[in-house]
Legacy VTK file of the C-alpha trace (Angstrom):
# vtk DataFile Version 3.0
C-alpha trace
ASCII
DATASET POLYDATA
POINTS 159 float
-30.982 9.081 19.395
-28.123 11.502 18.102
-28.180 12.050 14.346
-25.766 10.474 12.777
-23.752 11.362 9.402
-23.531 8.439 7.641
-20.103 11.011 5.452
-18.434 11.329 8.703
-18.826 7.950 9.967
-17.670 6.694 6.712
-14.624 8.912 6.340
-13.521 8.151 9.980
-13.734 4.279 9.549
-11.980 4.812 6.777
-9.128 6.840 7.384
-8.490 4.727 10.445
-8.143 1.303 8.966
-5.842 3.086 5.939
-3.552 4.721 8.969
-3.751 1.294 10.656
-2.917 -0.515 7.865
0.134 1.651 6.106
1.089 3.829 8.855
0.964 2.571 12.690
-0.870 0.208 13.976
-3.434 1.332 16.738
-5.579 -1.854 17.384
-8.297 -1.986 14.893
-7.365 -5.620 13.636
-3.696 -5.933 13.316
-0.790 -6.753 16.164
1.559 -4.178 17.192
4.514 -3.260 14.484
2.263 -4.738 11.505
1.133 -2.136 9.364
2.840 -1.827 6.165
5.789 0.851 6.847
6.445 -0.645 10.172
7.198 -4.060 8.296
9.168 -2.475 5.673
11.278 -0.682 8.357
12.406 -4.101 9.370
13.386 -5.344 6.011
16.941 -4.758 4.827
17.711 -4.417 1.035
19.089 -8.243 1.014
15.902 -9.030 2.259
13.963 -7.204 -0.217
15.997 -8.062 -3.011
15.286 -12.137 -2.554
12.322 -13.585 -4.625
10.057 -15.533 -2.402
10.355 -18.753 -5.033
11.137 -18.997 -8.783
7.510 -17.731 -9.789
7.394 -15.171 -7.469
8.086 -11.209 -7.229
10.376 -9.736 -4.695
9.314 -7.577 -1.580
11.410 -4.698 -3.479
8.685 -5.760 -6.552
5.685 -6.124 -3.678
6.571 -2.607 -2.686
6.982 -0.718 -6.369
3.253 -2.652 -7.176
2.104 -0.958 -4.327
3.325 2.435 -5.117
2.080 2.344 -8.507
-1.539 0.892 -7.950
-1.567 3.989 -5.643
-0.944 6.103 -8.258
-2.986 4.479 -11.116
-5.441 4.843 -8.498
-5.129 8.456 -8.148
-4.929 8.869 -11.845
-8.661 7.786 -11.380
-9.514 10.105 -8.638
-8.028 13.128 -10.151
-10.653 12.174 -13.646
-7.993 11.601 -15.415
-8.689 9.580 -18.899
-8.414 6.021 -19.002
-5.171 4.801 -20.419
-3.349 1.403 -20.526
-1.466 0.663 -17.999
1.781 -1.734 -17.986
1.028 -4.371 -14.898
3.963 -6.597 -15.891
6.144 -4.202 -15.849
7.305 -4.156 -12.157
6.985 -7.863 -11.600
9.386 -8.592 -14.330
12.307 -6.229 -13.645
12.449 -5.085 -10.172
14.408 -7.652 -8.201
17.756 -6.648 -6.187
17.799 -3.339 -4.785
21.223 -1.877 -3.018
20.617 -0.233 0.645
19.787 2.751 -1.136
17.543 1.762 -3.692
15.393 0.256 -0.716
15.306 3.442 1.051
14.200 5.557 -2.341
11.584 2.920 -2.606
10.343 3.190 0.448
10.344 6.858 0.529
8.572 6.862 -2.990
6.023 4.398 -1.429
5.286 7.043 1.580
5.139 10.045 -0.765
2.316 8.733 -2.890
0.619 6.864 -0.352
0.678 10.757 1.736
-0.416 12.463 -1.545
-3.253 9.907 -2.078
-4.153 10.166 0.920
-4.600 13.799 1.284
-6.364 13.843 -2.282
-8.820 12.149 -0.187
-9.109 13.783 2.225
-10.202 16.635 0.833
-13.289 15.071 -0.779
-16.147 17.141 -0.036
-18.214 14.981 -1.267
-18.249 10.955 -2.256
-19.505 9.304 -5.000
-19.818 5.803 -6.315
-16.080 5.780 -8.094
-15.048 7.378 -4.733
-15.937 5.119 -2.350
-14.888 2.519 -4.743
-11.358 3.846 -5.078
-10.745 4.139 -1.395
-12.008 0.803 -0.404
-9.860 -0.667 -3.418
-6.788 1.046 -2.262
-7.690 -0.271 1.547
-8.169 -4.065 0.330
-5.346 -3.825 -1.868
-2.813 -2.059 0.151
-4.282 -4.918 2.895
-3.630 -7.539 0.895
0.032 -6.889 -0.366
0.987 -6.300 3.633
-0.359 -10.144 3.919
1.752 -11.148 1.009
5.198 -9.395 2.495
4.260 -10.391 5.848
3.672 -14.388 4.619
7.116 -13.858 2.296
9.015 -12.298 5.121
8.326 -15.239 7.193
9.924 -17.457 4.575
12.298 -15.534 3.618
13.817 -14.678 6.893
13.941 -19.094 7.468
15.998 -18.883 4.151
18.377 -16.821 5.301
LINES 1 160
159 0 1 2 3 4 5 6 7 8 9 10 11 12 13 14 15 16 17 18 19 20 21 22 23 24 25 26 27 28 29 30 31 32 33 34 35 36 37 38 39 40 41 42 43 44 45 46 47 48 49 50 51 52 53 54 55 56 57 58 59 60 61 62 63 64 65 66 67 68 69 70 71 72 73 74 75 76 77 78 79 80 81 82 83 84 85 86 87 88 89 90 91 92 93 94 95 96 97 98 99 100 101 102 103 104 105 106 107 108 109 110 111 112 113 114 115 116 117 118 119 120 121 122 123 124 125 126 127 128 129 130 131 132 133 134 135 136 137 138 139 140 141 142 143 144 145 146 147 148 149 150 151 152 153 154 155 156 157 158
């Protein structure tokens, strides 16, 4: 039986439901075109700018959450000292974005997801609040491409 590194097996699974999930889609559990910046590419500004109902966010909001959880997040990984953090903030002021507002957002979104992302990748080594962190930004990151995928659904009936 080969020896097996429980690090590398970890890291690998990892890093390929993260690309799978934000970057491209390669078969692990979602369909073709799902991951996160393959949605967005299909979303125009209008689109992103329409709240999916009266108590909820728009996909321009869904997107800035997403961008700053990352980077709370690697406020974390880099030791950084706790310090409050304004949750509400997003949620109750991003709403209508122009064309180019979108495409800043989006960029943002794929500049600190990258930087995150090679911040972990250079762990040498992984510890509890490591493992933790990555698997948070995984679930999370998962579970806000289920929320703009269910919203774009709606939205794009609305329209």
């Amino acid at each position: 039986m080969p020896n097996i590194n429980p690090f590398e097996v970890f890291t690998y699974n990892l890093f390929e439901l993260l690309d799978e999930t934000v970057e491209k889609v390669s078969g692990r559990y979602l369909g073709k075109g799902t991951s996160l910046f393959e949605t967005l590419a299909t979303i125009s500004a209008e689109e992103a700018s329409k709240p999916v109902s009266a108590d909820c966010g728009s996909l321009a909001a869904q997107v800035e959450h997403v961008r700053f959880y990352l980077e709370v997040t690697e406020h974390y990984m880099l030791g950084k000292e706790d310090r409050p953090w304004d949750w509400d903030n997003i949620w109750n002021t991003v709403e209508r974005v122009t064309p180019e507002d979108w495409e800043a957002s989006k960029n943002r979104l794929k500049e600190t997801y990258q930087r995150v992302r090679n911040l972990m990748n250079s762990f040498d080594t992984w510890d509890e609040n490591r493992v933790g962190e990555t698997m948070n930004i995984l679930v999370h990151t998962a579970y806000h491409l289920g929320e703009i995928r269910q919203a774009l659904c709606t939205l794009q009936v609305r329209s």
